[in-house]
VEXLOLO-878823 format. One record per atom (N, C-alpha, C): y, x, z. Coordinates in pm, whole numbers, padded with zeros to 5 digits, always signed. Example, Ala and Ser with C-alpha at 12.3 -4.5 7.8 and 13.67 -1.06 7.14 Angstrom:
VEXLOLO-878823
-00569+01319+00780;-00450+01230+00780;-00330+01320+00780;-00225+01285+00708;-00106+01367+00714;+00003+01290+00787;
END
This chain:
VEXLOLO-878823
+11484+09213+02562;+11524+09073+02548;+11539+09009+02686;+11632+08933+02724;+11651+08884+02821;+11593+08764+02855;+11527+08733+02996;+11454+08608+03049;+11548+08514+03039;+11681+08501+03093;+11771+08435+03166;+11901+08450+03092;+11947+08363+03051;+12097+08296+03022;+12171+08295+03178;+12286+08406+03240;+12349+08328+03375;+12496+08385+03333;+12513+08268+03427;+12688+08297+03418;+12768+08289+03581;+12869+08301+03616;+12881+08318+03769;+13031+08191+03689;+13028+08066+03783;+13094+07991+03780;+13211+07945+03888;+13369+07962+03853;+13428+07893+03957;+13467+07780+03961;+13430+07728+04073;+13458+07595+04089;+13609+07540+04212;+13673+07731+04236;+13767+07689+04325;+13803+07809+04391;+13927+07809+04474;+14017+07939+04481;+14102+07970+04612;+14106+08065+04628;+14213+08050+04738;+14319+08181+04700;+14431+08126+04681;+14534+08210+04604;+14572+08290+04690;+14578+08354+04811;+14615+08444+04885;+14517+08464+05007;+14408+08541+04953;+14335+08577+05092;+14380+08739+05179;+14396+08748+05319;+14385+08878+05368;+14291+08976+05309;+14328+09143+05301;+14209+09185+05208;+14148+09238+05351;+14176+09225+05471;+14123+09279+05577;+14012+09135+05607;+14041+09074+05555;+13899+08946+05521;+13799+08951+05493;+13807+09075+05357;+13740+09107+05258;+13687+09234+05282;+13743+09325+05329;+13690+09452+05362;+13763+09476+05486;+13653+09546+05590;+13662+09611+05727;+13798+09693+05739;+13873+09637+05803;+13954+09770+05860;+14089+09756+05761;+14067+09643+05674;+14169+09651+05531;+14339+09632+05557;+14429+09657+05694;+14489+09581+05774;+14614+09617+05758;+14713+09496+05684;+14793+09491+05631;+14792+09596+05501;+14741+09519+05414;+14715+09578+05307;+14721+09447+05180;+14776+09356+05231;+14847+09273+05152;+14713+09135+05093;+14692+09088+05003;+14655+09005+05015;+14598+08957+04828;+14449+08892+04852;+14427+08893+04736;+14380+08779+04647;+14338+08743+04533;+14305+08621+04460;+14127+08603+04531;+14102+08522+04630;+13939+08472+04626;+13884+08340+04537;+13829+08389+04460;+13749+08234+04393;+13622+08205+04427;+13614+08113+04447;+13483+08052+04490;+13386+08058+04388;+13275+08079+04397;+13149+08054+04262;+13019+08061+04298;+12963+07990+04210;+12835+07981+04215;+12765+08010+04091;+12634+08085+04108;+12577+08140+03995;+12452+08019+03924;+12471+08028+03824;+12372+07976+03747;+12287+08046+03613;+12186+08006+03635;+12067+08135+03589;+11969+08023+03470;+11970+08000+03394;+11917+07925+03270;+11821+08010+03183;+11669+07952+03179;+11554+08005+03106;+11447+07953+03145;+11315+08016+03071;+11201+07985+03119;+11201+07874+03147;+11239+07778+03067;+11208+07619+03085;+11304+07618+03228;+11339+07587+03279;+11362+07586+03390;+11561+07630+03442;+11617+07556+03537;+11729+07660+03578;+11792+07621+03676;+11830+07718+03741;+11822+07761+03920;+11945+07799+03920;+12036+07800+04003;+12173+07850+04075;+12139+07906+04226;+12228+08050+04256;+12287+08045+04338;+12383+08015+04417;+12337+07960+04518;+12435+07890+04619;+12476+07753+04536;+12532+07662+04597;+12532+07537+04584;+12741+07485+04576;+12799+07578+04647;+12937+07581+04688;+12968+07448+04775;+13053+07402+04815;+13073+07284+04901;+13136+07164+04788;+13132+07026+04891;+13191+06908+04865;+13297+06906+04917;+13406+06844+04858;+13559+06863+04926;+13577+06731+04975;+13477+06695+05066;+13510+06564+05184;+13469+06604+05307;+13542+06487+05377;+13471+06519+05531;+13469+06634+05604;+13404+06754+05677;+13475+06802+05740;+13443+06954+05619;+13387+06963+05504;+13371+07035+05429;+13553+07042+05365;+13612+06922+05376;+13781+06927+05313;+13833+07034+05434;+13807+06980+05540;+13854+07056+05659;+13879+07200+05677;+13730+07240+05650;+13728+07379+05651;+13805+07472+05561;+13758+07345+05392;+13871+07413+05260;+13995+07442+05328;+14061+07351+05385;+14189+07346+05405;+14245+07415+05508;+14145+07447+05645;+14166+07569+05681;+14212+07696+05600;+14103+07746+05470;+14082+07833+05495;+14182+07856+05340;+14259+07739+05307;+14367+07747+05214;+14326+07726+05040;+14192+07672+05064;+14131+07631+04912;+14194+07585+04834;+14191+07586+04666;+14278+07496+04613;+14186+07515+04512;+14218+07379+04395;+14199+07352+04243;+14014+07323+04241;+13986+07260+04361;+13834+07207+04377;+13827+07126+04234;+13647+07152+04195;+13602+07077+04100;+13446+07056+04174;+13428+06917+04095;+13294+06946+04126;+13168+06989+04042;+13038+06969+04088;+12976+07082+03958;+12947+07002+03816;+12965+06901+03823;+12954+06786+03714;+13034+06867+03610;+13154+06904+03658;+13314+06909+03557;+13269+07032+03530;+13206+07093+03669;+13225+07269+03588;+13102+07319+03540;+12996+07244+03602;+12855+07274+03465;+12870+07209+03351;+12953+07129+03348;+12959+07075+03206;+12998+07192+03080;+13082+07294+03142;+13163+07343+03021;+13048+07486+02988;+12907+07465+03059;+12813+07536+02995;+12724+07464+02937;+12722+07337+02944;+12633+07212+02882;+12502+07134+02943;+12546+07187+03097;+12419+07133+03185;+12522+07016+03263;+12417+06981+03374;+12403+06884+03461;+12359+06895+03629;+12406+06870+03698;+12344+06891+03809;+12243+06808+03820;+12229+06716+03736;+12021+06666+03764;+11978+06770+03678;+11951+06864+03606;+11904+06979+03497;+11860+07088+03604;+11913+07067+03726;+11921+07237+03826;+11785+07198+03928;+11708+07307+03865;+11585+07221+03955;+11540+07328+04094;+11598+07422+04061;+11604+07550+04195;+11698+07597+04239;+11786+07610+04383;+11893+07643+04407;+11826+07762+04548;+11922+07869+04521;+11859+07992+04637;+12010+07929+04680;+11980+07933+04868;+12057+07985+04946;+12085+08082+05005;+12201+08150+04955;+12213+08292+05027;+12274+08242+05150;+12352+08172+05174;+12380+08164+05365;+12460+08042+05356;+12412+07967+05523;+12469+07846+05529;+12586+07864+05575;+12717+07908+05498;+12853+07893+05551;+12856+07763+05432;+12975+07706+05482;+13043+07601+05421;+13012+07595+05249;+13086+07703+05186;+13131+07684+05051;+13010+07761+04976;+12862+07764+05087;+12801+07821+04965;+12662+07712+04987;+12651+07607+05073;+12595+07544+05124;+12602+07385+05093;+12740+07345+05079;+12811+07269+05148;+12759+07138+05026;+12721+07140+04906;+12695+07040+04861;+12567+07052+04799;+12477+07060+04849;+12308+06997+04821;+12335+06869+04794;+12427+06784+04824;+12388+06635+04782;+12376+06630+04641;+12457+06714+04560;+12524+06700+04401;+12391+06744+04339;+12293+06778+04405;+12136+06853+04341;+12030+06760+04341;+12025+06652+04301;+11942+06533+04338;+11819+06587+04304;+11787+06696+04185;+11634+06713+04111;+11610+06891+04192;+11703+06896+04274;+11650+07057+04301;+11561+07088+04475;+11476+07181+04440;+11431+07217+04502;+11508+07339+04576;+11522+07367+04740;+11641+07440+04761;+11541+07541+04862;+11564+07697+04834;+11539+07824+04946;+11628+07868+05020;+11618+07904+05125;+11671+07963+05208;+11595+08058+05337;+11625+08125+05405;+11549+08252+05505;+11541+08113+05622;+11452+08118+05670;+11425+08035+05795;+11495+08030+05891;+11506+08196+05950;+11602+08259+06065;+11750+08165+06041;+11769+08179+05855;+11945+08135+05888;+11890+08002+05953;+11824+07867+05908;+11844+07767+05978;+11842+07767+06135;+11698+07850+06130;+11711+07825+06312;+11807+07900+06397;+11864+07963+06368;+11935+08032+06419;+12115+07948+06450;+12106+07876+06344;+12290+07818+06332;+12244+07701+06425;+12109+07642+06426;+12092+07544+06517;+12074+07543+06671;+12045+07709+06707;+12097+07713+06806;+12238+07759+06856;+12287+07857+06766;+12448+07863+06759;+12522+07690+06880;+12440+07622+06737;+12501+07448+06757;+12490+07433+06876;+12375+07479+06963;+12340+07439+07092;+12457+07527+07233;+12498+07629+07192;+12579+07689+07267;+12683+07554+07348;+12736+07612+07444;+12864+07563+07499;+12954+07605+07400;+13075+07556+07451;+13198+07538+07331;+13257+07690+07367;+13255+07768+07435;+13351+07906+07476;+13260+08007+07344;+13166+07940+07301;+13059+08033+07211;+13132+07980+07046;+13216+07913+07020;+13203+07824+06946;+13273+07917+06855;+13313+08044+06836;+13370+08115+06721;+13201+08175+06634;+13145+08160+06710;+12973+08193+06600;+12942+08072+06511;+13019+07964+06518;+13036+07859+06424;+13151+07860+06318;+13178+07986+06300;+13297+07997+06165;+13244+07999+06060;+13267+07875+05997;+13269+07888+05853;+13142+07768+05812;+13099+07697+05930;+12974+07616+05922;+13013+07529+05936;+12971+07396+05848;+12985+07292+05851;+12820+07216+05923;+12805+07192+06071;+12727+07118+06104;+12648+07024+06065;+12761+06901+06014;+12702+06833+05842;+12563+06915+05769;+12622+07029+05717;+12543+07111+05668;+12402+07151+05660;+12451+07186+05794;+12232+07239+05883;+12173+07094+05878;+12233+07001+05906;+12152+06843+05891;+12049+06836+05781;+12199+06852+05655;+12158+06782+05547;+12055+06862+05498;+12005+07023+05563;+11957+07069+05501;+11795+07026+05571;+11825+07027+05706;+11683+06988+05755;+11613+06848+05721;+11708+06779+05644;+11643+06621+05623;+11606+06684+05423;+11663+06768+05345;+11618+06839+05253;+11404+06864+05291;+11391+06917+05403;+11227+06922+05450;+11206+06767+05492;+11238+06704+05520;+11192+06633+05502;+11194+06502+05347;+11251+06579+05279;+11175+06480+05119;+11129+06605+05066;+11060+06699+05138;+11022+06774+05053;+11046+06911+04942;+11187+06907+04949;+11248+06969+04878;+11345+07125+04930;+11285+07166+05066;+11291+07263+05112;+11212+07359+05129;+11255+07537+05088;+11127+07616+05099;+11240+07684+05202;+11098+07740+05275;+11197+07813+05422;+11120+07958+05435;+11143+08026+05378;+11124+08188+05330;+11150+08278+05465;+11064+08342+05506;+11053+08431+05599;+11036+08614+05512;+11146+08656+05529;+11167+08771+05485;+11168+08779+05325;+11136+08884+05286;+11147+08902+05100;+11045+08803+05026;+11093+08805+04905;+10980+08700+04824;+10989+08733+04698;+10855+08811+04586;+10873+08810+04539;+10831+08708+04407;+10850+08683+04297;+10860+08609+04201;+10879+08475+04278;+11003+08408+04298;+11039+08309+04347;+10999+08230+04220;+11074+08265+04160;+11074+08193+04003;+11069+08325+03933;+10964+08331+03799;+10951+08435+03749;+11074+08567+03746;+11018+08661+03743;+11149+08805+03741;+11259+08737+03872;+11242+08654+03963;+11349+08627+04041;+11282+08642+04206;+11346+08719+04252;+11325+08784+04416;+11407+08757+04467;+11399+08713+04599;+11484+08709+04706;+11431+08881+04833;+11562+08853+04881;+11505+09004+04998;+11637+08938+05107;+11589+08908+05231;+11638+08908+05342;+11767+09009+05374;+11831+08968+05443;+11938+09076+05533;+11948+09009+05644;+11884+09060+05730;+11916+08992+05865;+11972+09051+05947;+12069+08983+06008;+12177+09029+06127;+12257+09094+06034;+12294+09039+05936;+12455+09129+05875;+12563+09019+05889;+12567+08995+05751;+12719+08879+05740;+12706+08748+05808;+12555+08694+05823;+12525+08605+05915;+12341+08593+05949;+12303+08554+06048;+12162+08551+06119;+12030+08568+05981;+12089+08536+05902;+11934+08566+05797;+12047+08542+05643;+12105+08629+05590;+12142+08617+05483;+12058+08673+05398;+12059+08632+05224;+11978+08698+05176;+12036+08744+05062;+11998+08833+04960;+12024+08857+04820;+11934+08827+04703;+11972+08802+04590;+11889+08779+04502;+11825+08851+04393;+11774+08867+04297;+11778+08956+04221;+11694+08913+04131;+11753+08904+03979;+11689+08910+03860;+11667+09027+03776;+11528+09015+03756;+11463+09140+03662;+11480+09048+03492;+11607+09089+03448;+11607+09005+03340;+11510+09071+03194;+11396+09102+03215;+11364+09163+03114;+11165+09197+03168;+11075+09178+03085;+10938+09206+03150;+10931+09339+03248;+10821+09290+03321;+10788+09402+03438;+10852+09459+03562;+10762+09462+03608;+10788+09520+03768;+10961+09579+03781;+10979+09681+03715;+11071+09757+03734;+11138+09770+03621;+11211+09625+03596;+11280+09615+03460;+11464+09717+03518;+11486+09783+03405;+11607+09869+03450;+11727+09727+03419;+11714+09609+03374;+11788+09503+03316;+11747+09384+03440;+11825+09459+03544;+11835+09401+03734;+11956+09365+03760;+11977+09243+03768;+12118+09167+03816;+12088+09128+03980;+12168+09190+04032;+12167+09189+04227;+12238+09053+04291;+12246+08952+04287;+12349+08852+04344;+12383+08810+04492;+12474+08893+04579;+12516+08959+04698;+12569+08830+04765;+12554+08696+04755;+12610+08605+04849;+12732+08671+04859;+12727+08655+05014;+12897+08741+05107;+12851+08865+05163;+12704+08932+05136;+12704+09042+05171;+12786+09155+05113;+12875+09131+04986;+12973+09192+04974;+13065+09093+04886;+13159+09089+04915;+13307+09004+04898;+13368+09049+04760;+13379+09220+04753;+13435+09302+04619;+13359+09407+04633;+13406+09488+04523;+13384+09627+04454;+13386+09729+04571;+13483+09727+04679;+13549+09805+04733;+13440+09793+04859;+13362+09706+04883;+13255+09697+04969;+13124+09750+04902;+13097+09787+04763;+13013+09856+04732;+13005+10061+04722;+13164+10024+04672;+13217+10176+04661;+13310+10222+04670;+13369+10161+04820;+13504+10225+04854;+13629+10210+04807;+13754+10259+04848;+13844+10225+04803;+13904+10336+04660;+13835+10462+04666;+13826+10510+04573;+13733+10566+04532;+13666+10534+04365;+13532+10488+04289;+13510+10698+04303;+13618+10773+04282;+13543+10924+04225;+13517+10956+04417;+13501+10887+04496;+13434+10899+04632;+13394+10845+04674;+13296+10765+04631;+13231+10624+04735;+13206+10646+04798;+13208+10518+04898;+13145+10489+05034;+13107+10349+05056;+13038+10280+05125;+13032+10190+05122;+13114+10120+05261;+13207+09978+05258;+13294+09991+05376;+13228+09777+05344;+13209+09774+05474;+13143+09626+05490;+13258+09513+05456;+13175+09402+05440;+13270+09274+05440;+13359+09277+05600;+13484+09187+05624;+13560+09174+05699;+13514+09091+05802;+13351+08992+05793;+13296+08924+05900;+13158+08916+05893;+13103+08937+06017;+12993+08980+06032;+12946+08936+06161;+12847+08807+06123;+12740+08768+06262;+12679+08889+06309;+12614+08974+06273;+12491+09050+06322;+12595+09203+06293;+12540+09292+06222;+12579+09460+06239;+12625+09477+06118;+12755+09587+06143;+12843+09624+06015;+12715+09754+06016;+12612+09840+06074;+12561+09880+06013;+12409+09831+05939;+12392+09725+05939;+12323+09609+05858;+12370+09619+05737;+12467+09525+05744;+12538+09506+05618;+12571+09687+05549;+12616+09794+05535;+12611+09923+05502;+12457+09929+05404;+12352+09921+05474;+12185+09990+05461;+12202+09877+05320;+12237+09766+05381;+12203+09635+05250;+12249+09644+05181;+12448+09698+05173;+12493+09782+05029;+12428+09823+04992;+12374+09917+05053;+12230+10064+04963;+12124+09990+04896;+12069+09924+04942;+12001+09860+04893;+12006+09794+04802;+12102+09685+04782;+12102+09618+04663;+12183+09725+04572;+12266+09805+04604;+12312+09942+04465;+12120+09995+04419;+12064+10025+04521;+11929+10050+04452;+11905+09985+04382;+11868+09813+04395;+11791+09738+04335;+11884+09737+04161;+11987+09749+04197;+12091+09748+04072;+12083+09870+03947;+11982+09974+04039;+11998+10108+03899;+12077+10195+03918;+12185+10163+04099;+12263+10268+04137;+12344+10207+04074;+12374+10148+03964;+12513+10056+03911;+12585+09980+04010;+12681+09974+04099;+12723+09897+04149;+12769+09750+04050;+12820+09794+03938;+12890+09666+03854;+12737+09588+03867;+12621+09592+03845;+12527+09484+03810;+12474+09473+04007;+12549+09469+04065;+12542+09381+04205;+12704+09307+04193;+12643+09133+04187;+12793+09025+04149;+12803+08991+04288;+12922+09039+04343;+13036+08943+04445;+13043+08862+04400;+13025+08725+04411;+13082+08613+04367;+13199+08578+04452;+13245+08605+04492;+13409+08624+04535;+13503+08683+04423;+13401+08825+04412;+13498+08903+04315;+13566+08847+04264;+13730+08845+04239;+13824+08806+04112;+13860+08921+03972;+13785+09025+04021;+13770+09129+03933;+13694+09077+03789;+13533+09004+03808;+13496+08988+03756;+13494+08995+03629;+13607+08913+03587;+13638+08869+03438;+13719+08973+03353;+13722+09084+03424;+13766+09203+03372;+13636+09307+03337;+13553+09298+03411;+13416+09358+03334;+13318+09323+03291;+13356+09221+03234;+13206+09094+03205;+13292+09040+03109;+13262+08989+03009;+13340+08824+02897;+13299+08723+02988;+13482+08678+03003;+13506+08572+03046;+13572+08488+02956;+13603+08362+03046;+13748+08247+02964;+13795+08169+03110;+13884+08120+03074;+13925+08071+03167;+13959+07912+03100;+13868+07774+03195;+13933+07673+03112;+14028+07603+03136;+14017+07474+03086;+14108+07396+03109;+14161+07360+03257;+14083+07366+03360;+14096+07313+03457;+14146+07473+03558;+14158+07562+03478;+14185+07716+03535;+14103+07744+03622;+13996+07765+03560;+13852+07805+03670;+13769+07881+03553;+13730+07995+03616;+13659+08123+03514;+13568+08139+03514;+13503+08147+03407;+13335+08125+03323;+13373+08291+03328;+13246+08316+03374;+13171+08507+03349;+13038+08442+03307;+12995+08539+03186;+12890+08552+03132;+12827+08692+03133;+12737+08698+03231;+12652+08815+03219;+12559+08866+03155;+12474+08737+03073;+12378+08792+03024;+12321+08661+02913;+12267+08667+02812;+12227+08559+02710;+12074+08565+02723;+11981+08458+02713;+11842+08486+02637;+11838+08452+02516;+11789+08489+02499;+11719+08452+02292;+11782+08268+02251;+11857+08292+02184;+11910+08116+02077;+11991+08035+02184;+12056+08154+02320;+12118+08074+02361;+12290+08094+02321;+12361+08032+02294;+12502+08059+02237;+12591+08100+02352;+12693+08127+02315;+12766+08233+02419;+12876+08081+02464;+12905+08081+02549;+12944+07969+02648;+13088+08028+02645;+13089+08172+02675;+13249+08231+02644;+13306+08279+02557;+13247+08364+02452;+13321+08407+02336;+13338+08296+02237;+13194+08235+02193;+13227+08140+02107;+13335+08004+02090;+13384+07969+02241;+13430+07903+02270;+13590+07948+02282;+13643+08040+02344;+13738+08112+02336;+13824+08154+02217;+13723+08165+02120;+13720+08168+02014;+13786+08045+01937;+13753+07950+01957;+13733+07842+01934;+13922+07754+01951;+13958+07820+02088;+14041+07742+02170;+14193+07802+02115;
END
């Protein structure tokens, strides 16, 4: 029986990303669908998301628009169509302070927010560099590290030094430091009692982007080939593939890219009104299916 009701939510897209973005070395190899998402994890009284995704103002629009975003919602519109609220979200893990996974803590008024320590202190000295340093600031919204350090001060910041386990029941965090950026982390739900439930959902931030960063470009030969950007070591990021495929059961499918646009091809999805795709991974006990029933429905 499952602890946790989660679903991996998009709230936004970028219709043509480089796949050499996405995977190392990928170069001229044409170009692919990225959606933005954030996970949300419902049970145990209680319910927590990963990553937070950004606000599309100020210099958070900026960066979108750099980086070619389109069809922004915010989480009001798109937790709605699972029947929550962003006052309902009372735990949010940060896997890393880039922009779009960071970028709106404001929309979390009732949540309590984690993150690895290293990432803060670390982007804050980034901040401190001269400007010739200023490409170790890709993808950060300054805004950002603020809002998160005035987060400790009401209280509502935990600042995690390496792995942690039972964050929130069956839910672990484990560090990666020096890969995709200065202290990224992964998540992992044991959706089911005990230590070593085989019913382990891995949730990879940007430590992997797609499939093809878990197992290569072809599945009857894997390999593992890193994301396309990387603060710290492409052989970091490699060991941390391994790792979270461990924590997964050796399944790569139960470690979620939330990038992936694959997704909704191995998971029940829908896609709604606003063309943004509900994946449902997993139900607990009397909770109704958010995608079939509804799909169904439409």
């Amino acid at each position: 029986m499952n602890r946790y009701s989660i679903w991996v939510m998009e709230f936004a897209h970028v219709p043509q990303y480089h796949l050499s973005g996405l995977i190392y070395g990928a170069h001229n190899q044409g170009y692919r669908r990225l959606p933005y998402c954030y996970i949300v994890i419902k049970g145990q009284d209680r319910i927590a998301m990963v990553d937070a995704g950004y606000n599309h103002k100020a210099y958070g629009e900026v960066l979108a628009t750099t980086y070619g975003v389109r069809n922004w919602h915010p989480p009001r519109e798109v937790l709605a169509e699972i029947g929550i609220t962003p006052e309902d979200v009372s735990t949010v893990f940060i896997t890393h302070a880039h922009f779009d996974h960071m970028g709106n803590i404001e929309d979390f008024p009732n949540a309590t927010f984690y993150i690895q320590e290293r990432e803060l202190s670390k982007w804050v000295w980034a901040m401190s560099l001269e400007r010739r340093f200023r490409w170790l600031m890709l993808g950060i919204d300054p805004g950002d590290i603020m809002r998160a350090v005035d987060l400790a001060r009401q209280g509502r910041l935990v600042c995690v030094n390496g792995d942690k386990q039972d964050a929130l029941p069956g839910i672990d965090l484990h560090a990666a430091f020096d890969t995709h950026t200065w202290a990224s982390m992964y998540v992992t739900v044991r959706n089911s009692d005990g230590p070593n439930s085989a019913n382990t959902w891995v949730f990879a931030g940007d430590l992997a982007y797609t499939y093809e960063n878990l197992r290569g470009m072809n599945p009857e030969d894997p390999q593992y080939i890193p994301v396309g950007l990387a603060t710290g070591s492409q052989v970091n990021l490699i060991e941390t593939s391994e790792a979270m495929v461990k924590a997964a059961g050796g399944d790569p499918h139960r470690v979620i890219p939330p990038h992936e646009d694959r997704l909704g091809s191995v998971f029940p999805s829908r896609t709604t009104a606003a063309n943004l795709r509900i994946t449902e991974l997993a139900l607990a006990a009397g909770e109704p299916s958010r995608v079939l029933s509804r799909a169904a429905g439409e």
